[in-house]
N, CA, C and O of each residue as an XYZ file, in Angstrom:
872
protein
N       0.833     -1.191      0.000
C       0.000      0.000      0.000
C       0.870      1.244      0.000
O       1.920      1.350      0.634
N       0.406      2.041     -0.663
C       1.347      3.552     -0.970
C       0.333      4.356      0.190
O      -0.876      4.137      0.264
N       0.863      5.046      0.818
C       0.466      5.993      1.490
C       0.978      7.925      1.057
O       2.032      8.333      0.569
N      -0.446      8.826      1.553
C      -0.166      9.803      1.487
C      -0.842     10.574      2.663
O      -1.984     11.011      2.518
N       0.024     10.792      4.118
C      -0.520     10.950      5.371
C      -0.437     12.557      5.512
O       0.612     13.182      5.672
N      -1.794     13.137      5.419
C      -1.907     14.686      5.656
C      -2.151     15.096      7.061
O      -2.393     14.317      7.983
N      -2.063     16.407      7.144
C      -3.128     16.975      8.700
C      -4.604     17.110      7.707
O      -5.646     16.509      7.967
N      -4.372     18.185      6.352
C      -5.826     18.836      6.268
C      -6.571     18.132      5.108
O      -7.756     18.349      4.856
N      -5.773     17.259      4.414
C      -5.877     16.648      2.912
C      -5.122     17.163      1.836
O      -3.995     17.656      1.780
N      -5.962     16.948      1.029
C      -4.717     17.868     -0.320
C      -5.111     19.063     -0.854
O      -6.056     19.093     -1.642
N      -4.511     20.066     -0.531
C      -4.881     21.270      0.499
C      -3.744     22.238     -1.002
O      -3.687     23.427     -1.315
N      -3.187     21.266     -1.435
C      -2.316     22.433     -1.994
C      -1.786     21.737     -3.389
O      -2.151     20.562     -3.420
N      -1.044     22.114     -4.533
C      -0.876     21.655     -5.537
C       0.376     20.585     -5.234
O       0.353     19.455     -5.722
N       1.335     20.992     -4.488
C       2.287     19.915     -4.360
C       1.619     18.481     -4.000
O       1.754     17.448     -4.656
N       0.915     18.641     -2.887
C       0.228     17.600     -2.504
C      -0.560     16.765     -3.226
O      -0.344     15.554     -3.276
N      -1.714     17.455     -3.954
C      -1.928     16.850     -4.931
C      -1.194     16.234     -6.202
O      -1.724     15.278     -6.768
N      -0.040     16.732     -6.649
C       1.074     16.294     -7.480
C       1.299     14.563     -7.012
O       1.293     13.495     -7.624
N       1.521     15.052     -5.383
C       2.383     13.781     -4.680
C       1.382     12.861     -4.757
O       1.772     11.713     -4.543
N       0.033     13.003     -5.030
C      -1.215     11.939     -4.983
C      -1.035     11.699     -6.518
O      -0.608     10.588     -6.832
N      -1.285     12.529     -7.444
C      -1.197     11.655     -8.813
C       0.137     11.100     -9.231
O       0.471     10.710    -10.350
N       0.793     11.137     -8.183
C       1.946     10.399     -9.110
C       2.212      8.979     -8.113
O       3.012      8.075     -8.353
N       1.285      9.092     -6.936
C       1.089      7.603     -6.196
C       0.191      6.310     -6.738
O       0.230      5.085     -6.618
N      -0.704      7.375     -7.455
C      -2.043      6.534     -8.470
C      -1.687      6.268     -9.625
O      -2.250      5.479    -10.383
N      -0.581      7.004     -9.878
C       0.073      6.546    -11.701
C      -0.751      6.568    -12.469
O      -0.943      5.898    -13.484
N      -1.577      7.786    -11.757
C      -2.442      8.237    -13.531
C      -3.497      9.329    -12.804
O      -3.435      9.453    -11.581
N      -4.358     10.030    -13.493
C      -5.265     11.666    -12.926
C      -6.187     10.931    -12.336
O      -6.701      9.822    -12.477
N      -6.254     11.809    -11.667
C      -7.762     12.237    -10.038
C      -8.859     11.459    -10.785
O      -9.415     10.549    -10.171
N      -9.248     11.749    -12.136
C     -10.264     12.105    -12.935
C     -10.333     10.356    -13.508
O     -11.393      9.781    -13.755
N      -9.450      9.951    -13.588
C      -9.497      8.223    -13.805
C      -9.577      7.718    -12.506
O     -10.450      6.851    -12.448
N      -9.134      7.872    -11.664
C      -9.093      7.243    -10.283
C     -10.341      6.966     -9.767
O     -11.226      7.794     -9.983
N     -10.677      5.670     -8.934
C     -12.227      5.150     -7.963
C     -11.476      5.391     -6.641
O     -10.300      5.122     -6.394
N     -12.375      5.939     -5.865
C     -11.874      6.790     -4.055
C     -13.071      5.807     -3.455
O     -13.962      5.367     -4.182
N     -12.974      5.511     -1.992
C     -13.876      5.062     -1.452
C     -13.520      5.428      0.303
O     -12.647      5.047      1.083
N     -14.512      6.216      0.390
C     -14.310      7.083      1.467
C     -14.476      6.444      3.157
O     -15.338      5.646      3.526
N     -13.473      7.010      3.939
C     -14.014      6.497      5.459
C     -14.331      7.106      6.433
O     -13.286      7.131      7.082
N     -15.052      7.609      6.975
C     -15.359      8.638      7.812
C     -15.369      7.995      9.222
O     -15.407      8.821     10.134
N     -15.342      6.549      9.631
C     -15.320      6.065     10.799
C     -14.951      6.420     11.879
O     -15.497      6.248     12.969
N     -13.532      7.192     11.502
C     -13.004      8.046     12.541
C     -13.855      9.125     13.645
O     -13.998      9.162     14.867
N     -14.195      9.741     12.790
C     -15.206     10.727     13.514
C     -16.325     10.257     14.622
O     -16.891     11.098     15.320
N     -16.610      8.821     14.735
C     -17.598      9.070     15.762
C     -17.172      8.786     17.109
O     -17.932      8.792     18.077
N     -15.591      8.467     17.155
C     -15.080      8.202     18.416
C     -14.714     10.062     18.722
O     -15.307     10.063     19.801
N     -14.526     10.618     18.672
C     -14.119     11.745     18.968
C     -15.345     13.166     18.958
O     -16.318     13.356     18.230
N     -14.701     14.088     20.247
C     -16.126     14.373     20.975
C     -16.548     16.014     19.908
O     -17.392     16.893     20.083
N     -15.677     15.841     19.020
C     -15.648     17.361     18.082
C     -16.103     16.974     17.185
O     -16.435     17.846     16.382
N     -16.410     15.399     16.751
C     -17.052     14.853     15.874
C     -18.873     14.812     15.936
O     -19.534     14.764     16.973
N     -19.349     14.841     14.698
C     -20.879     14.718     14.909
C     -21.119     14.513     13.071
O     -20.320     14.484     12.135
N     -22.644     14.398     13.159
C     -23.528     14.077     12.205
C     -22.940     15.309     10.685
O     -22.803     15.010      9.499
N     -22.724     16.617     11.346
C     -21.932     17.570     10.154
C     -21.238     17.228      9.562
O     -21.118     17.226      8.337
N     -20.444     16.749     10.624
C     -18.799     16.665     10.510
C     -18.717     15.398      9.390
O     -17.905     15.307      8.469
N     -19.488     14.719      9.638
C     -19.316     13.733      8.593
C     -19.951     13.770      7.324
O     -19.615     13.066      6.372
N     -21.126     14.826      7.325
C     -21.665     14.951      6.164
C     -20.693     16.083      5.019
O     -20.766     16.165      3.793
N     -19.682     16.964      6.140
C     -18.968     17.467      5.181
C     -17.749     16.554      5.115
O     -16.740     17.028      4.594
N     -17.727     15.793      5.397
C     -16.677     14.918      4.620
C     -16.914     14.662      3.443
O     -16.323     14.962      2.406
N     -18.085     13.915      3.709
C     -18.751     13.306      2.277
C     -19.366     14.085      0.869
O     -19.663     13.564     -0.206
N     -19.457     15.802      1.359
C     -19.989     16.545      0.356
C     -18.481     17.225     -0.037
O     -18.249     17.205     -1.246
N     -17.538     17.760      0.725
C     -16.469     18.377      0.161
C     -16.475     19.603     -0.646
O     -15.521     19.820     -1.393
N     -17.305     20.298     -0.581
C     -16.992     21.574     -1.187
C     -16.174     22.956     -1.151
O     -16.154     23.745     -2.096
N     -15.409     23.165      0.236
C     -15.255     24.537      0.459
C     -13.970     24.747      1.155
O     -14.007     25.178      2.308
N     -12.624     24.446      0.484
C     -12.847     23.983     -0.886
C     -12.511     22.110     -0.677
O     -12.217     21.513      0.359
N     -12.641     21.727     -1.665
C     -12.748     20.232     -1.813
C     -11.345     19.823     -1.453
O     -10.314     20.112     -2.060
N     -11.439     19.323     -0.696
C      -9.948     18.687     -0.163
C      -9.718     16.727     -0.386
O      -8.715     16.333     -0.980
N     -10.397     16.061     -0.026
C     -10.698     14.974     -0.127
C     -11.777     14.147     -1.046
O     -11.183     13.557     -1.948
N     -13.183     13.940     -1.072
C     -14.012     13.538     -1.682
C     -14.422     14.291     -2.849
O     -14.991     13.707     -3.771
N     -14.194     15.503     -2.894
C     -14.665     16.101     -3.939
C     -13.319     16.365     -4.616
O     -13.354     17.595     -4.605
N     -12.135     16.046     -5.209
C     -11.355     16.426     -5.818
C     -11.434     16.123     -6.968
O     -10.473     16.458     -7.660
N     -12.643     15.340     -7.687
C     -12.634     15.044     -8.594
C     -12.787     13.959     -9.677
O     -13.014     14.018    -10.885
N     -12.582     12.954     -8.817
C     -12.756     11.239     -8.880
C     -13.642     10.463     -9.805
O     -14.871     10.441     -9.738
N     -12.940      9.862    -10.628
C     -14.158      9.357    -11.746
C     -15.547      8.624    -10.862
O     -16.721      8.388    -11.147
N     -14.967      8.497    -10.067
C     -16.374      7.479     -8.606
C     -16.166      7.718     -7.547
O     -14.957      7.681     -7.319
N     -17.006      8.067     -6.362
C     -16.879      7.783     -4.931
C     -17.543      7.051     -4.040
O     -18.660      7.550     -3.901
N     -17.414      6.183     -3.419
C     -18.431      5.549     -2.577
C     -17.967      5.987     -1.107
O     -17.015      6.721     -0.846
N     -18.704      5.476     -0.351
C     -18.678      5.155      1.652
C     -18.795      3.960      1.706
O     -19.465      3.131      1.091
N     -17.909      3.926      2.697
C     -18.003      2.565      3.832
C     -17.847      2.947      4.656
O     -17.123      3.936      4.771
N     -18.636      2.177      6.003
C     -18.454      2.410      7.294
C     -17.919      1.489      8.347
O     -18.693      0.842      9.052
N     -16.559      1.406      8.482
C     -16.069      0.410      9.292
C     -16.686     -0.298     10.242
O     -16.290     -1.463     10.277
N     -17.604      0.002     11.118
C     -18.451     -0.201     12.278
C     -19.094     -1.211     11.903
O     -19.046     -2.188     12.651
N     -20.012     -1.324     10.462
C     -20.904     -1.797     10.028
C     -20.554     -2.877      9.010
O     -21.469     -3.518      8.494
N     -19.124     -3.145      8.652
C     -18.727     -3.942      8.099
C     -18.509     -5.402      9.132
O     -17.600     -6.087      8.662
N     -18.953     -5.851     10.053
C     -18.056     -6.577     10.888
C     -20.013     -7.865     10.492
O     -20.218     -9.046     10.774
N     -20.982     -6.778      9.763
C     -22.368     -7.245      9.930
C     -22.697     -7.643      8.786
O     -23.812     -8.152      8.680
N     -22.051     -7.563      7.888
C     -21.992     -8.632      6.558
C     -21.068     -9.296      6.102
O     -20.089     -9.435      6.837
N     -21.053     -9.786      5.061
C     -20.340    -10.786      4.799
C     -19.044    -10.523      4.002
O     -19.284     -9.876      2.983
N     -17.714    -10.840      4.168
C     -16.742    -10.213      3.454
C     -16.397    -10.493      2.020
O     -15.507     -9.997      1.327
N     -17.444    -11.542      1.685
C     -17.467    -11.509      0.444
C     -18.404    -10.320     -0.470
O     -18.618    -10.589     -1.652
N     -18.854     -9.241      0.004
C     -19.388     -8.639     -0.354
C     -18.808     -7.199     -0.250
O     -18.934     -6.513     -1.265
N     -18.084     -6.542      1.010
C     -17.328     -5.843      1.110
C     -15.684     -5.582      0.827
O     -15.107     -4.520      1.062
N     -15.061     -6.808      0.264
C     -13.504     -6.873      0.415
C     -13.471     -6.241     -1.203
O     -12.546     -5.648     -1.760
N     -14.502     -6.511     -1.604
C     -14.208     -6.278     -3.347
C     -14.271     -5.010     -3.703
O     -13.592     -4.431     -4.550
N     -15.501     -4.407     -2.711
C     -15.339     -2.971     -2.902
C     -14.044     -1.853     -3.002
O     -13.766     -0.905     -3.736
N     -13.236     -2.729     -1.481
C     -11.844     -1.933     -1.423
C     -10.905     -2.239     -2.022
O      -9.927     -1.493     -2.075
N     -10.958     -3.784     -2.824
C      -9.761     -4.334     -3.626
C      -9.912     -3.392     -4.916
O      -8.902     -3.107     -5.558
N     -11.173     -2.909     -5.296
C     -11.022     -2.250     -6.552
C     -10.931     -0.959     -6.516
O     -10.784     -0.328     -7.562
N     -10.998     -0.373     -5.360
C     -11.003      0.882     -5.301
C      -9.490      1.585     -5.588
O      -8.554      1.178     -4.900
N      -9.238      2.665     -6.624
C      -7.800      2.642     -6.555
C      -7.138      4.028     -5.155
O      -5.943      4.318     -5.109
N      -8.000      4.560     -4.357
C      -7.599      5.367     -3.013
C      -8.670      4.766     -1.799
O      -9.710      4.130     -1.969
N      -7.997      5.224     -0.460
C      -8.842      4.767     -0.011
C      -8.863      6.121      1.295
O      -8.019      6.160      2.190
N     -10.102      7.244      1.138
C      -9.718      8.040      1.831
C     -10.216      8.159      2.862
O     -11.403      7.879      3.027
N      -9.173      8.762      4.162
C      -9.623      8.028      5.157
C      -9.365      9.216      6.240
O      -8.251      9.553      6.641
N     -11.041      9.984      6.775
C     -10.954     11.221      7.635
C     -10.505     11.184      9.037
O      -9.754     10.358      9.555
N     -10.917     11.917      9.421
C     -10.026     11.991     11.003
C     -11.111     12.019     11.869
O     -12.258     11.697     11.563
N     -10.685     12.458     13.093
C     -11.592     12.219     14.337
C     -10.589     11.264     15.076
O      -9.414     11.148     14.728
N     -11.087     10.675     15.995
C      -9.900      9.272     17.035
C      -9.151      8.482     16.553
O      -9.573      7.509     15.929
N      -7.975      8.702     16.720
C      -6.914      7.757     15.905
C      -7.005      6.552     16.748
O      -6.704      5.641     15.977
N      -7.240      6.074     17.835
C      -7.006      4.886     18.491
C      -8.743      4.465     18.391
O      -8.840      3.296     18.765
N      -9.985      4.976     18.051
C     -10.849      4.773     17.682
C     -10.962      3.834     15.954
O     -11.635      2.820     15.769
N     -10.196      4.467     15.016
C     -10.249      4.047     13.942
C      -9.192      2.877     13.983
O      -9.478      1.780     13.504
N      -8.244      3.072     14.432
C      -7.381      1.910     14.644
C      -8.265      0.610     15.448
O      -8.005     -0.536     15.082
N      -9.011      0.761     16.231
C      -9.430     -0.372     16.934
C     -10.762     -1.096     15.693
O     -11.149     -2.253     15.531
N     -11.145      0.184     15.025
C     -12.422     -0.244     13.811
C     -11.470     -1.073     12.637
O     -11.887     -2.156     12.227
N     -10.184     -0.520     12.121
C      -9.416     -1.015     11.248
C      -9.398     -2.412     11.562
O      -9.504     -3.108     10.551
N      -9.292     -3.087     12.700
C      -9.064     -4.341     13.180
C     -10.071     -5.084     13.372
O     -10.085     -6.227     12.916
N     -11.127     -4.566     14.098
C     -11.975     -5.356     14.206
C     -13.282     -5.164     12.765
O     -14.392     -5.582     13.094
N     -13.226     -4.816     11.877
C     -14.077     -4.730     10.903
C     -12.985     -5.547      9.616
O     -13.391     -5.679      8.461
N     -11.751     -5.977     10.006
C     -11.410     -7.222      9.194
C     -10.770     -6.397      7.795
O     -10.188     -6.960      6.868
N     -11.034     -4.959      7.905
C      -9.602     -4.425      6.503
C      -8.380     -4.231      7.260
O      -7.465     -3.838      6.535
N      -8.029     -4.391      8.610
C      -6.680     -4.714      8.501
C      -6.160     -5.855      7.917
O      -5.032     -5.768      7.432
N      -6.955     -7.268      7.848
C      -6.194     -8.453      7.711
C      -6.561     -7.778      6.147
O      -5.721     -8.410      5.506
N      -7.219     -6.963      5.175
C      -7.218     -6.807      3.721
C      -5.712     -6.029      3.201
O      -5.086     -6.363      2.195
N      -5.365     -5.045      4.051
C      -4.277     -4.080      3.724
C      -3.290     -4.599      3.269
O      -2.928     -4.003      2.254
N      -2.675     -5.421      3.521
C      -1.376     -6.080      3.102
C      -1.276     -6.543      1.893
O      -0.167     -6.889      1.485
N      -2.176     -6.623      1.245
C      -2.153     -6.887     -0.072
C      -2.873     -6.351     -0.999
O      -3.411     -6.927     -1.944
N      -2.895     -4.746     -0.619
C      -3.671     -3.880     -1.395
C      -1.748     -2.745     -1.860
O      -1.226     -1.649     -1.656
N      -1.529     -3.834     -2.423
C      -0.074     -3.126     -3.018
C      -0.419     -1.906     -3.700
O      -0.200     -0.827     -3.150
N      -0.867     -1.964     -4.693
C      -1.248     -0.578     -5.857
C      -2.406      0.737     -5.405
O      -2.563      1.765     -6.065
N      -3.226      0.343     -3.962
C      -4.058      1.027     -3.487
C      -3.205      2.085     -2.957
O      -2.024      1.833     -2.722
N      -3.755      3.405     -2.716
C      -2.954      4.787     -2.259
C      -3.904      4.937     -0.922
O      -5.133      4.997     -0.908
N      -3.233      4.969     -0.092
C      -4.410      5.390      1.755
C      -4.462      6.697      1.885
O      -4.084      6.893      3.041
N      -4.714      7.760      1.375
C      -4.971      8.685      1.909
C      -5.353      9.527      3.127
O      -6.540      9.855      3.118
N      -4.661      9.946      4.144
C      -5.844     10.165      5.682
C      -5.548     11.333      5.954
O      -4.505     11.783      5.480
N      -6.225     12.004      6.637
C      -6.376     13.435      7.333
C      -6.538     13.291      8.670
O      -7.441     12.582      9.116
N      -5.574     14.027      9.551
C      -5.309     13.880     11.179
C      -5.477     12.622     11.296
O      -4.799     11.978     10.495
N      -6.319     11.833     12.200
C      -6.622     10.407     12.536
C      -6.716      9.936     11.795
O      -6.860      8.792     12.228
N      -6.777      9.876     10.453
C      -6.593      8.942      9.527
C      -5.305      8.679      9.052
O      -5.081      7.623      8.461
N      -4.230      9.704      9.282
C      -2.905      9.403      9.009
C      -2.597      8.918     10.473
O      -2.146      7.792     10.687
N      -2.883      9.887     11.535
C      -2.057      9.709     12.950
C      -2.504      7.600     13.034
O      -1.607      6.759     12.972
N      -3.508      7.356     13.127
C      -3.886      6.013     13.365
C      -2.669      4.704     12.755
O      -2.694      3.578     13.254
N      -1.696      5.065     11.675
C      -0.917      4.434     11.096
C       0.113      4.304     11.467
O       0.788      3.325     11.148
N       0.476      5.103     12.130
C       1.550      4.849     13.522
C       1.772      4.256     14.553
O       0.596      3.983     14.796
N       2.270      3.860     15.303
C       2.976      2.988     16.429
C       1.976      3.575     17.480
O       1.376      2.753     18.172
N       1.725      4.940     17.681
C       1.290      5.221     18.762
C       0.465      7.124     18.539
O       0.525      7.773     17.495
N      -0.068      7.486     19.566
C      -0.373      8.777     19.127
C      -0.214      9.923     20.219
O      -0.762     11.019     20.095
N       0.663      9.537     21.406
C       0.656      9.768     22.390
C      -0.430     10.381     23.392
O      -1.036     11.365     22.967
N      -0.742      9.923     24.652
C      -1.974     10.541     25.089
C      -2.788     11.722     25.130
O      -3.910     11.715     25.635
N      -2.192     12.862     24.549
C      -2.727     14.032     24.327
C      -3.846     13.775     23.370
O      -4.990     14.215     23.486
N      -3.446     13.105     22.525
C      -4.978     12.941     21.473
C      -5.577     11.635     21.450
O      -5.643     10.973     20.414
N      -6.065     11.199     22.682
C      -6.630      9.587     23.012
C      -7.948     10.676     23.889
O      -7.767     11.449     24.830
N      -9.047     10.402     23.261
C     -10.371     10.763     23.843
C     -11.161      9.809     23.307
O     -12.151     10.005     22.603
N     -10.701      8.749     23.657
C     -11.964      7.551     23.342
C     -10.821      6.211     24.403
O      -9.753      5.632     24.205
N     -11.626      6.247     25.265
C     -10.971      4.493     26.217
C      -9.569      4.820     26.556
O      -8.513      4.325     26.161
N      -9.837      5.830     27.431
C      -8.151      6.400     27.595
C      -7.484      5.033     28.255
O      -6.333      4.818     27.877
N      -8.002      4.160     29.110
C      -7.540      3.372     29.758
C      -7.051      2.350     28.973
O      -6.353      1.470     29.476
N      -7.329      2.359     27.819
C      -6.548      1.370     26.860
C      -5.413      1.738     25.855
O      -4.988      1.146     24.863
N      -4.945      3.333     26.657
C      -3.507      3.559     25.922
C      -3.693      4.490     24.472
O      -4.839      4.813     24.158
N      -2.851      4.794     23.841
C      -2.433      5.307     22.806
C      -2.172      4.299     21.868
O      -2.541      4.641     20.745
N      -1.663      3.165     21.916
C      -1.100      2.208     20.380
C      -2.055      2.227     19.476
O      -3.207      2.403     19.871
N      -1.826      2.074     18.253
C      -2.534      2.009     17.136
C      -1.476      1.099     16.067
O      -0.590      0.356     16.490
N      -1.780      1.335     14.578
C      -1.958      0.229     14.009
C      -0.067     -0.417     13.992
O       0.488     -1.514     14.059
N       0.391      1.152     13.853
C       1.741      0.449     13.915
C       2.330      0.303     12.103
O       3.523      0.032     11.972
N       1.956      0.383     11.530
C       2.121      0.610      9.844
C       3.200      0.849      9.465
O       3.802      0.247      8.576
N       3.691      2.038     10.287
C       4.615      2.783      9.582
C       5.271      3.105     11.355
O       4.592      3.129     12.381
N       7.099      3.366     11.197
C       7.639      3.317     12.748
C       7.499      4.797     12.518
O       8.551      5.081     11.945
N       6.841      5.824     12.633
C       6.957      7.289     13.239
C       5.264      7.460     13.161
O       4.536      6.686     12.540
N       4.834      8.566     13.877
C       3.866      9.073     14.900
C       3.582     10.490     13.867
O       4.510     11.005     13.244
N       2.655     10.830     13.824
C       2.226     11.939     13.238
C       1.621     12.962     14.395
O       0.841     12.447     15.197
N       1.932     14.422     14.547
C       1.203     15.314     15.244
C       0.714     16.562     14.102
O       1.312     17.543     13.660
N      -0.595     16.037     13.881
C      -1.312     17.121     12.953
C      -1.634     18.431     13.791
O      -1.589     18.612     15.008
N      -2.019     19.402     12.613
C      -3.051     20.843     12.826
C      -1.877     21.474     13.652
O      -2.084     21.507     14.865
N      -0.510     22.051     13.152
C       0.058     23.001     13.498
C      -0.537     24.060     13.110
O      -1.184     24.072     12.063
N      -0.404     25.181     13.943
C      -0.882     26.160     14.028
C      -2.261     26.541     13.481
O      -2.675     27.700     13.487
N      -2.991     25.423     12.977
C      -4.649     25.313     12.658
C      -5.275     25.833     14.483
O      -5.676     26.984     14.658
N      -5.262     25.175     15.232
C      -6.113     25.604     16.598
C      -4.573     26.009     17.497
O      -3.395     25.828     17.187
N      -5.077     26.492     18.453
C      -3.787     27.949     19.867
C      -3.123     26.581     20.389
O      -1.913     26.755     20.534
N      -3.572     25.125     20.755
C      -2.965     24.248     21.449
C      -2.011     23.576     20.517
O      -1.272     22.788     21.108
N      -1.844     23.649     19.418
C      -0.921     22.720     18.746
C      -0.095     23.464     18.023
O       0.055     23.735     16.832
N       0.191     23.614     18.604
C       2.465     24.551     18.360
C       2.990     23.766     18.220
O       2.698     22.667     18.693
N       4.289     24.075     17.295
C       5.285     23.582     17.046
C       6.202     23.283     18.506
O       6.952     22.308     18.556
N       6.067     24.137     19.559
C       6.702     23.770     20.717
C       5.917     22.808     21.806
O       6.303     22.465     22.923
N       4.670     22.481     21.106
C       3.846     21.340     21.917
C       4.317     20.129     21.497
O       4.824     19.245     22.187
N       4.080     20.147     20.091
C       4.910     18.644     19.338
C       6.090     18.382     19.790
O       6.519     17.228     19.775
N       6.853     19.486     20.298
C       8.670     18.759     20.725
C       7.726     18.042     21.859
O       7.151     17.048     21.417
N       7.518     18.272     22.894
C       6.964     18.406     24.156
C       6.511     16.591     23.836
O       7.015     15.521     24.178
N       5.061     17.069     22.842
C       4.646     15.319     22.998
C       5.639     14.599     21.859
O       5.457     13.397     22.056
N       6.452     14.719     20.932
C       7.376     13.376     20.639
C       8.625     13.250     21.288
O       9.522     12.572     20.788
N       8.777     13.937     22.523
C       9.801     13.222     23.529
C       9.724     12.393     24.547
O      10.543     11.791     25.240
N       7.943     12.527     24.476
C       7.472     11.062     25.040
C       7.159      9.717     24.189
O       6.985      8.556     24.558
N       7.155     10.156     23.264
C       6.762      9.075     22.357
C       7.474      7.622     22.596
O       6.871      6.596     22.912
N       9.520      7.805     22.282
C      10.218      6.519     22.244
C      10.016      6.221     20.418
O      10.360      5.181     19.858
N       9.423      7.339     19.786
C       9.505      6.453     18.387
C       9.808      7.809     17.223
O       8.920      8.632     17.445
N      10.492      8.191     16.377
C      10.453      9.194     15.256
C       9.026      9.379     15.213
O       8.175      8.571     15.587
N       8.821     10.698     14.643
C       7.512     11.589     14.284
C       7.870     12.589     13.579
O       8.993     13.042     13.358
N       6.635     12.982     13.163
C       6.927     14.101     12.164
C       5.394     15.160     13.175
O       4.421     14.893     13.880
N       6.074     16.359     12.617
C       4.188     17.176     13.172
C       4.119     18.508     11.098
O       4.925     19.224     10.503
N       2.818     18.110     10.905
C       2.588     18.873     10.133
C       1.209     20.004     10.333
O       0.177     19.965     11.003
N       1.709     20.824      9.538
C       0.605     21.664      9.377
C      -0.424     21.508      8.430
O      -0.466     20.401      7.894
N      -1.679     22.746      7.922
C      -2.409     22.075      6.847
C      -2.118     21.845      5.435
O      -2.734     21.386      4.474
N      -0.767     22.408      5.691
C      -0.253     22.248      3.773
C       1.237     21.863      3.862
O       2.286     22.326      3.416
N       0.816     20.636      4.762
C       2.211     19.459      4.664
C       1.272     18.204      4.531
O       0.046     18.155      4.630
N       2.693     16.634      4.136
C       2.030     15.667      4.189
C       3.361     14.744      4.103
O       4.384     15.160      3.558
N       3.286     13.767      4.547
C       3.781     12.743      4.554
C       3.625     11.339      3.410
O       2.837     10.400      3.520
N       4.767     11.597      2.196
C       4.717     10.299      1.594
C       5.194      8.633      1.991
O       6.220      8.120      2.436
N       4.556      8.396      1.788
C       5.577      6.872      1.956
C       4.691      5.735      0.705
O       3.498      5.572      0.445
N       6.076      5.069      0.119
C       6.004      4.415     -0.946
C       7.405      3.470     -1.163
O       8.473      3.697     -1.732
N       6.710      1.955     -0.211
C       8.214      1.503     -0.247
C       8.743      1.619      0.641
O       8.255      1.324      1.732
N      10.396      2.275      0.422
C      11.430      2.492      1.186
C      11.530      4.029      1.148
O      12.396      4.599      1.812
N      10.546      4.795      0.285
C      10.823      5.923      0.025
C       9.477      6.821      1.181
O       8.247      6.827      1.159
N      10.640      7.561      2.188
C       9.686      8.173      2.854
C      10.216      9.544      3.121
O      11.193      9.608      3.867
N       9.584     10.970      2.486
C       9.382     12.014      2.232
C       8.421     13.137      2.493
O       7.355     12.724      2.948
N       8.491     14.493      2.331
C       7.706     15.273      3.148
C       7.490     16.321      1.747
O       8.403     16.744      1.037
N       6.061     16.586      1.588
C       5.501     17.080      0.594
C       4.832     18.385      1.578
O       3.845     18.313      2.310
N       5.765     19.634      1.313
C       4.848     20.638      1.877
C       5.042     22.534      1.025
O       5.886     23.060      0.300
N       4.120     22.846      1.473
C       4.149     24.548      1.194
C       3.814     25.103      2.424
O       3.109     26.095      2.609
N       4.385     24.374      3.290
C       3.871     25.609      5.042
C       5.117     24.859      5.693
O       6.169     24.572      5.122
N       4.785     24.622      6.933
C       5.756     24.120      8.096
C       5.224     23.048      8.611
O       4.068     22.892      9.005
N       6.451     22.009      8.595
C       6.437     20.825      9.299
C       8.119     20.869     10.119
O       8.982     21.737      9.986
N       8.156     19.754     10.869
C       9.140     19.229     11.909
C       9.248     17.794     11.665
O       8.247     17.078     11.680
N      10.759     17.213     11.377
C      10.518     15.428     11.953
C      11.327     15.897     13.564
O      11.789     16.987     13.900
N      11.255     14.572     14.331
C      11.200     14.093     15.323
C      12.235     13.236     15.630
O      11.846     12.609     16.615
N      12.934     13.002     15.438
C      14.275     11.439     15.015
C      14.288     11.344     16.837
O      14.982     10.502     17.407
């Protein structure tokens, strides 16, 4: 799986560059199949929040960029049919975009709704995520952003060995001098981006696609 891990989505032309050249071919040929799961573990999340995921207009960052097709799935609700009916959806899908809200929320849905055991062999698929949808792909997210079952920790899926700290300077609490703060607890590399950074990875090749300010973490 090629990954392209944002804070805001693809927010800017580089970014988008770094997405068509993960899909090996335009927006406009590409099938997206959207995840919004994230959002209902987290308490800033609601019924909006997910409907503007899914409409994307202002301006279109994710679902609306353009996509010859888009569908939804809802992780939650996959665990209630049969996987012969859902695995095909995501095997053909060529992105798979994936919003934010609780990273240790979506990580626990990734697992128990059965597309983690699919991922590993979605080689040519591109993951797309925004905040918790990238942060969730990491080793961990440190407790500052665990508001769902604090008592069961920070770990998540573990994907990739560094930690993402989204929405620099988007809201007053997430400074660049907060991120030193939380990846010196971490124990693992991180990166913190703002809304017009992103994180590639493809392979062995792992790189930073931005027009604002980001930080790694080593």
């Amino acid at each position: 799986m090629k990954l392209l891990l944002t804070s805001g989505g693809v927010t800017n032309d580089s970014i988008r560059a770094a997405l068509v050249d993960l899909l090996g071919k335009p927006i406009e040929e590409s099938t997206a199949l959207g995840i919004s799961s994230a959002q209902w573990g987290h308490p800033m999340c609601g019924p909006e929040t997910a409907r503007s995921f899914a409409t994307d207009r202002t301006p279109p960052t994710m679902t609306g960029l353009g996509w010859r097709s888009v569908g939804l799935v809802e992780l939650t609700a996959l665990p209630t049919i049969e996987e012969d009916r859902w695995v095909p959806w995501v095997r053909e899908a060529d992105v798979l975009l994936v919003d934010g809200g609780e990273a240790t929320y979506l990580a626990h849905w990734v697992g128990e709704s059965g597309l983690g055991a699919v991922l590993p062999g979605l080689a040519d698929t591109v993951w797309v995520g925004v905040s918790a949808g990238s942060m969730a792909l990491g080793p961990r997210i440190g407790d500052r952003f665990v508001h769902w079952r604090p008592e069961e920790g920070d770990r998540t899926l573990g994907l990739v060995d560094f930690s993402i700290y989204p929405h620099v300077g988007l809201f007053a609490s997430n400074t660049m001098a907060d991120a030193e703060l939380w990846a010196a607890g971490l124990g693992n590399p991180a990166y913190a981006l703002d809304e017009q950074s992103a994180v590639v990875v493809d392979g062995d090749r792992v790189e930073v696609v931005s027009e604002g300010e980001w930080r790694h973490f080593a």
